[in-house]
KOLTOR-767986 format. One line per field, with one value per atom (N, C-alpha, C, O): residue number from 1; atom name; x, z, y. Coordinates in Angstrom, 3 decimals, always signed. Atoms other than C-alpha are relative to their C-alpha. Layout:
<sites>
num = [NUM, ...]
atome = [CA, ...]
east = [X, ...]
up = [Z, ...]
north = [Y, ...]
</sites>
This chain:
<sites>
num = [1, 1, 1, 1, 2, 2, 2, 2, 3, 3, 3, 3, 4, 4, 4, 4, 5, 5, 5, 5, 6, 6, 6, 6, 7, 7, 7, 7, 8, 8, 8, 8, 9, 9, 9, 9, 10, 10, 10, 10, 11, 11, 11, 11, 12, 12, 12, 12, 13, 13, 13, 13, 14, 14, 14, 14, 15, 15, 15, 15, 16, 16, 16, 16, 17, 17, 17, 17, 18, 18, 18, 18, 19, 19, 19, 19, 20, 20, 20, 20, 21, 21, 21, 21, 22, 22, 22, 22, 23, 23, 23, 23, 24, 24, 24, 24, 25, 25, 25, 25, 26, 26, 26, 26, 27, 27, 27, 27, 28, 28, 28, 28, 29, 29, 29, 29, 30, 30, 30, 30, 31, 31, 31, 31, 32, 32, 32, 32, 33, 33, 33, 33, 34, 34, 34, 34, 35, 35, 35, 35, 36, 36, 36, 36, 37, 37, 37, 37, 38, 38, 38, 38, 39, 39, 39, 39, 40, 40, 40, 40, 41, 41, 41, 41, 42, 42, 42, 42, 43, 43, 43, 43, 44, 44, 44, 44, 45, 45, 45, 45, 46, 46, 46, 46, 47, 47, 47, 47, 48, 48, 48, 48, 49, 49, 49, 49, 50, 50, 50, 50, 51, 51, 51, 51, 52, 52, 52, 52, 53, 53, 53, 53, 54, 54, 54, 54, 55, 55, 55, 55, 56, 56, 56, 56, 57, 57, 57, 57, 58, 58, 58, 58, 59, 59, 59, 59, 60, 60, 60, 60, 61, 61, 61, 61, 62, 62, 62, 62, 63, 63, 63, 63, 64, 64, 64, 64, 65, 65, 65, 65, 66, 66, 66, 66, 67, 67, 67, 67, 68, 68, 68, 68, 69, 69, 69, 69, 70, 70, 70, 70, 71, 71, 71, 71, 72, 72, 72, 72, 73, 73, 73, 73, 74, 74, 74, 74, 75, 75, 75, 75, 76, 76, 76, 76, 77, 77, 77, 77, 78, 78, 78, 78, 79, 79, 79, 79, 80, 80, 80, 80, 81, 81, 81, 81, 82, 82, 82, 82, 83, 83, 83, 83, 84, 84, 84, 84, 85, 85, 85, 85, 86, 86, 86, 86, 87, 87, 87, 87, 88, 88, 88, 88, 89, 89, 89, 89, 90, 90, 90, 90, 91, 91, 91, 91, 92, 92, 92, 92, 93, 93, 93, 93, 94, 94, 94, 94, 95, 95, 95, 95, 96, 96, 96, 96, 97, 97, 97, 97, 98, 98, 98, 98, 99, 99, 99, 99]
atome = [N, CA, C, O, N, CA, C, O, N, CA, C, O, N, CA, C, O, N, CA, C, O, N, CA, C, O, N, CA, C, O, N, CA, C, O, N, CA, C, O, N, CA, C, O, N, CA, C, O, N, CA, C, O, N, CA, C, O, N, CA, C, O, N, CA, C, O, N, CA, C, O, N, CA, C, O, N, CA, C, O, N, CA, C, O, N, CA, C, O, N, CA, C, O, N, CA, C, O, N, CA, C, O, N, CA, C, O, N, CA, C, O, N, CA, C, O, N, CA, C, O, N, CA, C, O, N, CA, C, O, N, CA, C, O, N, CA, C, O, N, CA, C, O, N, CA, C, O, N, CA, C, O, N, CA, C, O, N, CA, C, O, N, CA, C, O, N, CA, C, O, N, CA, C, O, N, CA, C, O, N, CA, C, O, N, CA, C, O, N, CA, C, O, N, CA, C, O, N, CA, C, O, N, CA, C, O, N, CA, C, O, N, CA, C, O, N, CA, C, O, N, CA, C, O, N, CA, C, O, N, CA, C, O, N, CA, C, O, N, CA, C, O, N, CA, C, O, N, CA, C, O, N, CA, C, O, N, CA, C, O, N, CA, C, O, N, CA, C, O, N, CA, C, O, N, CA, C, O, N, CA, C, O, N, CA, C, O, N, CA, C, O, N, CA, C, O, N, CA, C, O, N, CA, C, O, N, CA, C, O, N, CA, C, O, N, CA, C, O, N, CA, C, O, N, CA, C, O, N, CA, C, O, N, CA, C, O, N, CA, C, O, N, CA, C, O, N, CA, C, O, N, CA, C, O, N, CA, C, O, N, CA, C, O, N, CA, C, O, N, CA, C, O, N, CA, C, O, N, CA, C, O, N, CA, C, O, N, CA, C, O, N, CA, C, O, N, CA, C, O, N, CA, C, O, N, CA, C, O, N, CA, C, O, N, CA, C, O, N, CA, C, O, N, CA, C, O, N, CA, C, O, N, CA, C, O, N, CA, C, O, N, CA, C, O]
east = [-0.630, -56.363, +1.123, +1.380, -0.696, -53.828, -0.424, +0.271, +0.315, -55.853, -0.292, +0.059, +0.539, -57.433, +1.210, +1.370, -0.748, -54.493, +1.209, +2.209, -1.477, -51.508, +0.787, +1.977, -0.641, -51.014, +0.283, +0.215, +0.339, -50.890, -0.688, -0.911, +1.165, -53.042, -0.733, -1.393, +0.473, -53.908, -1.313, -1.538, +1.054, -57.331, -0.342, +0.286, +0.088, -58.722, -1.448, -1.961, +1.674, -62.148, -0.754, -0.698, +1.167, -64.904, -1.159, -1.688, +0.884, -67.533, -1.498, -2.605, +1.263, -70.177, -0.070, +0.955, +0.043, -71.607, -1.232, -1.906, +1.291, -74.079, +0.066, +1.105, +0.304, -75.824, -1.226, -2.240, +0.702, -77.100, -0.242, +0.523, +0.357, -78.429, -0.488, -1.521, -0.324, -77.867, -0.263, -0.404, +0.090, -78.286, +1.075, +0.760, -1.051, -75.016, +0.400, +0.593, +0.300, -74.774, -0.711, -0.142, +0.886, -77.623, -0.084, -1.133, -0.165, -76.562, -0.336, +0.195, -0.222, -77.354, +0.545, +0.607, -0.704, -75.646, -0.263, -1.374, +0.439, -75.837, +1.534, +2.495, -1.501, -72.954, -0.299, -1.028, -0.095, -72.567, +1.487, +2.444, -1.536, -69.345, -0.123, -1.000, -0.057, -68.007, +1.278, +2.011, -0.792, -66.182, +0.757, +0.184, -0.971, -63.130, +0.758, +0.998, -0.976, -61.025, +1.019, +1.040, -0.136, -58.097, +1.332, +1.098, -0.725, -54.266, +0.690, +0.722, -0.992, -51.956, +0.782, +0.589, -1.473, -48.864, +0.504, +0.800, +0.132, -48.441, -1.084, -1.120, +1.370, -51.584, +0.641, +0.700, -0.258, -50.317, +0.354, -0.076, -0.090, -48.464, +0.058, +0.862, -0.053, -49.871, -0.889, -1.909, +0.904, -51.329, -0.643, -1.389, +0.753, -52.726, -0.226, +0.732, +0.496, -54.491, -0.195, -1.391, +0.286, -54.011, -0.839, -0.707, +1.129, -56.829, +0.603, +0.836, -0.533, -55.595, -1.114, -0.892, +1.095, -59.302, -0.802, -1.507, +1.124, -61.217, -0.713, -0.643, +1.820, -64.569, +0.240, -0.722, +0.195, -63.365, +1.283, +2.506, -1.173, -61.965, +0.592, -0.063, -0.253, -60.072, +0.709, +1.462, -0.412, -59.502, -0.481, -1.386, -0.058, -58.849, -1.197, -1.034, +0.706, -61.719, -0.291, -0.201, +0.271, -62.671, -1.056, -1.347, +1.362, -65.667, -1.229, -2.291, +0.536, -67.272, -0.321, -1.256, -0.019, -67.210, -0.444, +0.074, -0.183, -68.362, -1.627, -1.890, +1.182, -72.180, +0.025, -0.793, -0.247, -70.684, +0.767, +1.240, -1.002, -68.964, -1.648, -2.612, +0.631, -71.395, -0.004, -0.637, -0.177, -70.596, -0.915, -1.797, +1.362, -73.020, +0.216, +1.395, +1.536, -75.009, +0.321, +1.397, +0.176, -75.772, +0.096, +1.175, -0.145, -76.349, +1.591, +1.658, -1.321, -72.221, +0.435, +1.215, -0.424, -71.829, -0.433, +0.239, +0.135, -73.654, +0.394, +0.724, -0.580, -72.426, +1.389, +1.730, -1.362, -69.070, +0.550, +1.599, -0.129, -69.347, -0.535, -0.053, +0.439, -70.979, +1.040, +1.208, -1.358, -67.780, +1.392, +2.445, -1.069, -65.736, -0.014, +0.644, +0.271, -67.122, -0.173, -0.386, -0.261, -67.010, -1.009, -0.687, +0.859, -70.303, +0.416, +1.623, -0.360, -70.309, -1.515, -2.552, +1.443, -73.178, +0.577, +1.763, +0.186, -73.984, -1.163, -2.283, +1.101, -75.763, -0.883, -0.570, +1.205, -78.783, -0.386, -0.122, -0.035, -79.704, -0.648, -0.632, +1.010, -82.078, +0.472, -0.147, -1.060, -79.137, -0.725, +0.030, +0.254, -81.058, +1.374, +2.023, -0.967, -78.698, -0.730, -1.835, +0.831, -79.268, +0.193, +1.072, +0.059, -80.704, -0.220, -0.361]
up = [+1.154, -45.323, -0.523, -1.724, +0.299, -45.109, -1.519, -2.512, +0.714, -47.067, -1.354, -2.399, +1.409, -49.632, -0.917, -2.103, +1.009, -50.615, +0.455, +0.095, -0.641, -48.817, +0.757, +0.581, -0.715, -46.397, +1.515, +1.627, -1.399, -42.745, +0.602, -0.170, -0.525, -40.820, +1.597, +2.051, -1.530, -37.067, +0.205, -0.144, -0.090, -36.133, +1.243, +2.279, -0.937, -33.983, +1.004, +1.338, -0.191, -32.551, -0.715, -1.934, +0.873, -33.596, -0.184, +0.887, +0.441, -35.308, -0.475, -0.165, +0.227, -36.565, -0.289, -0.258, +0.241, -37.403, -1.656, -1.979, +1.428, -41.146, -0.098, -0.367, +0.854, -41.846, -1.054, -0.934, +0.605, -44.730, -1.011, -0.612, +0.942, -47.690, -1.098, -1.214, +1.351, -51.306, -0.484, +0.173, +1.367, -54.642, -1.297, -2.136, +0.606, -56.552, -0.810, -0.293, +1.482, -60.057, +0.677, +1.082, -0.409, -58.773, +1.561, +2.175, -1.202, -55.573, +1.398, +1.553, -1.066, -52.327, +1.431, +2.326, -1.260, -49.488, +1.407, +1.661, -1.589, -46.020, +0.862, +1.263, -0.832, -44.262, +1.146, +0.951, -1.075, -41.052, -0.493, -0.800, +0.077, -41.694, +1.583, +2.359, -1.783, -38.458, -0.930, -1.883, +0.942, -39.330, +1.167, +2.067, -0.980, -37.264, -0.465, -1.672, +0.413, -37.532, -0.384, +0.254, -0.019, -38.988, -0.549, -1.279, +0.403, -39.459, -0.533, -0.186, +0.846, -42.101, -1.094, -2.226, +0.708, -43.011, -1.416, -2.169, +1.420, -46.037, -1.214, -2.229, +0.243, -47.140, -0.556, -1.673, +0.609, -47.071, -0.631, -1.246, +1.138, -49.506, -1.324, -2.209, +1.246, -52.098, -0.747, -0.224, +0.764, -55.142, -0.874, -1.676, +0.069, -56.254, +0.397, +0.914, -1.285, -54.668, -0.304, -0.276, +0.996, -56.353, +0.944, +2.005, -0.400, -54.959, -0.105, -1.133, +0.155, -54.264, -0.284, -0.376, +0.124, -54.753, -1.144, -1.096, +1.095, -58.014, +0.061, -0.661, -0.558, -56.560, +0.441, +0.257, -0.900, -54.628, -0.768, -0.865, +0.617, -56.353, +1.041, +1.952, -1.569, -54.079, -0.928, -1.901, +1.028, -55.330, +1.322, +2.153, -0.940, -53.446, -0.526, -1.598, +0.456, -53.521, +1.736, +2.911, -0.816, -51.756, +0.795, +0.470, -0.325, -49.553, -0.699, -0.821, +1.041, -51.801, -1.062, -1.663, +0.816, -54.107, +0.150, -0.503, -0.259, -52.950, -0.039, +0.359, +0.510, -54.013, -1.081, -1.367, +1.240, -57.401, -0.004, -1.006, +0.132, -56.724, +0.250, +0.553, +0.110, -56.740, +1.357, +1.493, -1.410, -52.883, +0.521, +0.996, -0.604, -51.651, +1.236, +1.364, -0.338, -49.180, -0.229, +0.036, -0.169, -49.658, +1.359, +1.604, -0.920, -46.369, +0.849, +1.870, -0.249, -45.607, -0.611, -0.107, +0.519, -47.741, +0.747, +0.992, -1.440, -45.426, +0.936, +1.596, -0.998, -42.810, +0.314, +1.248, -0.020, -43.450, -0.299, +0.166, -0.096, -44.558, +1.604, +1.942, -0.923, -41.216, +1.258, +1.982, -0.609, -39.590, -0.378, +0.251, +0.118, -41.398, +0.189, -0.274, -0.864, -39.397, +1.029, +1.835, -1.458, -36.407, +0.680, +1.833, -0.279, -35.801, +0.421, +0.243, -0.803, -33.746, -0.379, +0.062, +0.284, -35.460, +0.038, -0.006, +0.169, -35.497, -0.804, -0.865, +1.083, -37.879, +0.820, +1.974, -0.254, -37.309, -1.029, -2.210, +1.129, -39.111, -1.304, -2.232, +0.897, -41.149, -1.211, -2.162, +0.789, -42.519, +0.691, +1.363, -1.113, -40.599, +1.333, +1.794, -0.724, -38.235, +1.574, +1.820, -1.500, -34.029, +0.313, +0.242, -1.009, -32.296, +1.132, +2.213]
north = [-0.586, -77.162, -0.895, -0.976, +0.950, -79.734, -0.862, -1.080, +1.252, -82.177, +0.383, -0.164, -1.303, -79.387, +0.512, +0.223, -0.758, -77.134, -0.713, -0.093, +0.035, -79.026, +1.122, +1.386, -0.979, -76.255, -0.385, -1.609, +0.208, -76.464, +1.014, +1.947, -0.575, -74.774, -0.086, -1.020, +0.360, -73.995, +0.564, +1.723, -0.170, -74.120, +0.864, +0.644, -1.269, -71.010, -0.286, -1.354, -0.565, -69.636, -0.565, -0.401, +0.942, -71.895, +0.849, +1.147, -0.875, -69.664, -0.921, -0.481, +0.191, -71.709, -1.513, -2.194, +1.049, -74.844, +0.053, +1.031, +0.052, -76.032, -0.951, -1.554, +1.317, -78.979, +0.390, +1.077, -0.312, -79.142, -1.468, -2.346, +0.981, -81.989, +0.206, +0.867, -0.381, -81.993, -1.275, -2.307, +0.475, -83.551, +0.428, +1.272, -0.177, -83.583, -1.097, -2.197, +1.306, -85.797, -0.940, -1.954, +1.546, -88.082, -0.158, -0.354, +0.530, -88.682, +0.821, +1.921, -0.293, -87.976, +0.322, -0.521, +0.101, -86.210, +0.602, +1.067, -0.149, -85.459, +0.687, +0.031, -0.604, -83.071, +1.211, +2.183, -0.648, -81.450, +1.060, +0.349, -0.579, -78.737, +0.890, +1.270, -0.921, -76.901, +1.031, +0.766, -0.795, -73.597, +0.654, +1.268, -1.116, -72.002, +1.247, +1.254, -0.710, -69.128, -0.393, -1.446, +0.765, -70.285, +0.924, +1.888, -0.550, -69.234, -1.434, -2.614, +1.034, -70.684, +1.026, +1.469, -0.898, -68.687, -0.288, +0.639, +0.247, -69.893, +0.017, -0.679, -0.396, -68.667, +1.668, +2.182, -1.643, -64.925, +0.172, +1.147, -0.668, -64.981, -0.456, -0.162, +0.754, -67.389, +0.722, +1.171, -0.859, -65.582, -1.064, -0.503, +0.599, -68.681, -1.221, -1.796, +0.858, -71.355, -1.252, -1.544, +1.445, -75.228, -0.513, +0.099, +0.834, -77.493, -1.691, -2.328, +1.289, -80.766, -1.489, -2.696, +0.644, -81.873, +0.317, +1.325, -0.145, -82.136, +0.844, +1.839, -0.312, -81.164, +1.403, +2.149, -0.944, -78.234, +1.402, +1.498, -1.467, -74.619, +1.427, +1.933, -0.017, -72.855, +2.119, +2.173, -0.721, -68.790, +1.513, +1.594, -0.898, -65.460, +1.593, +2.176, -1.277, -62.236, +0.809, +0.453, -1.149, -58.997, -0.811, -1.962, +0.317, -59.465, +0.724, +0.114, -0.153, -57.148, -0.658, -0.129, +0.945, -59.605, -1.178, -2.084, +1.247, -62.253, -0.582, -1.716, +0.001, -61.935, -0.547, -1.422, +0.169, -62.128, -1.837, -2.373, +1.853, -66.186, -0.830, -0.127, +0.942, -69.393, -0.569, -1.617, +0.563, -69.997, -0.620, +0.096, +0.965, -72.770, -0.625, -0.954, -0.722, -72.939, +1.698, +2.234, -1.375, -69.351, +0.400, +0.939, -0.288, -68.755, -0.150, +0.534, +0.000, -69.709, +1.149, +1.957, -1.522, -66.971, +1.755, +2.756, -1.166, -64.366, -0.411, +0.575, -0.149, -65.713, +0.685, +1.411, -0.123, -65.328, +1.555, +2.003, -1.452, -61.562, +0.372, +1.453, -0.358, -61.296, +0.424, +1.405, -0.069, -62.598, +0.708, +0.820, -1.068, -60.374, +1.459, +2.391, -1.896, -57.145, -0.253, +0.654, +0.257, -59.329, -0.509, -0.794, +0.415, -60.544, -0.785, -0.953, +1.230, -63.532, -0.559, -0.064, +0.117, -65.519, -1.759, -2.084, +1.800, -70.055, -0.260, +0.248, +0.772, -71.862, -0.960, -1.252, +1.036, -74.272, -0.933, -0.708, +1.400, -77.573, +0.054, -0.756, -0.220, -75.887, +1.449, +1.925, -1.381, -72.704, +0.880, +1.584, -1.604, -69.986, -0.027, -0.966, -0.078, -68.356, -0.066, +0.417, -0.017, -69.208, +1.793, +2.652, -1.869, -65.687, -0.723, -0.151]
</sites>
């Protein structure tokens, strides 16, 4: 978060892993992301969220809501409602979740 919003940020409980490969203006990419729980106090009580990165929009919603945002991979997006009722779920190289 450091590098994203200029926050600091202590990294928790490691929840999942996604690789995935894209086509973004032309180009080809290739990314592994790893995802933790993740506290950063200066987070609580920002009501909005500058992006210190072009590419990346950074903006606060319900989890209800969150069908309704562009969140890619899709599948990061169920996951992550998953983990917010506590599921304990990991990704696989292919976005299906490991059973």
């Amino acid at each position: 978060m450091t590098e994203e919003l200029g926050i600091a940020a202590k990294a928790g409980k490691f929840l999942g892993t996604h690789e995935q490969a894209f086509l973004q203006s032309g180009i080809q990419h290739h990314e592994i992301n790893l995802y933790f729980k993740m506290t950063a106090p200066a987070l609580s009580n920002a009501k909005v969220l500058i992006s210190h990165e072009d590419h990346i929009e950074f903006f606060w919603l319900k989890s209800g809501e969150m069908a309704e945002v562009n969140l890619l991979p899709v599948v990061v997006r169920r996951m992550i409602l998953r983990w917010t009722i506590g599921e304990e779920m990991q990704f696989a190289s292919d976005g299906l979740p490991v059973i």
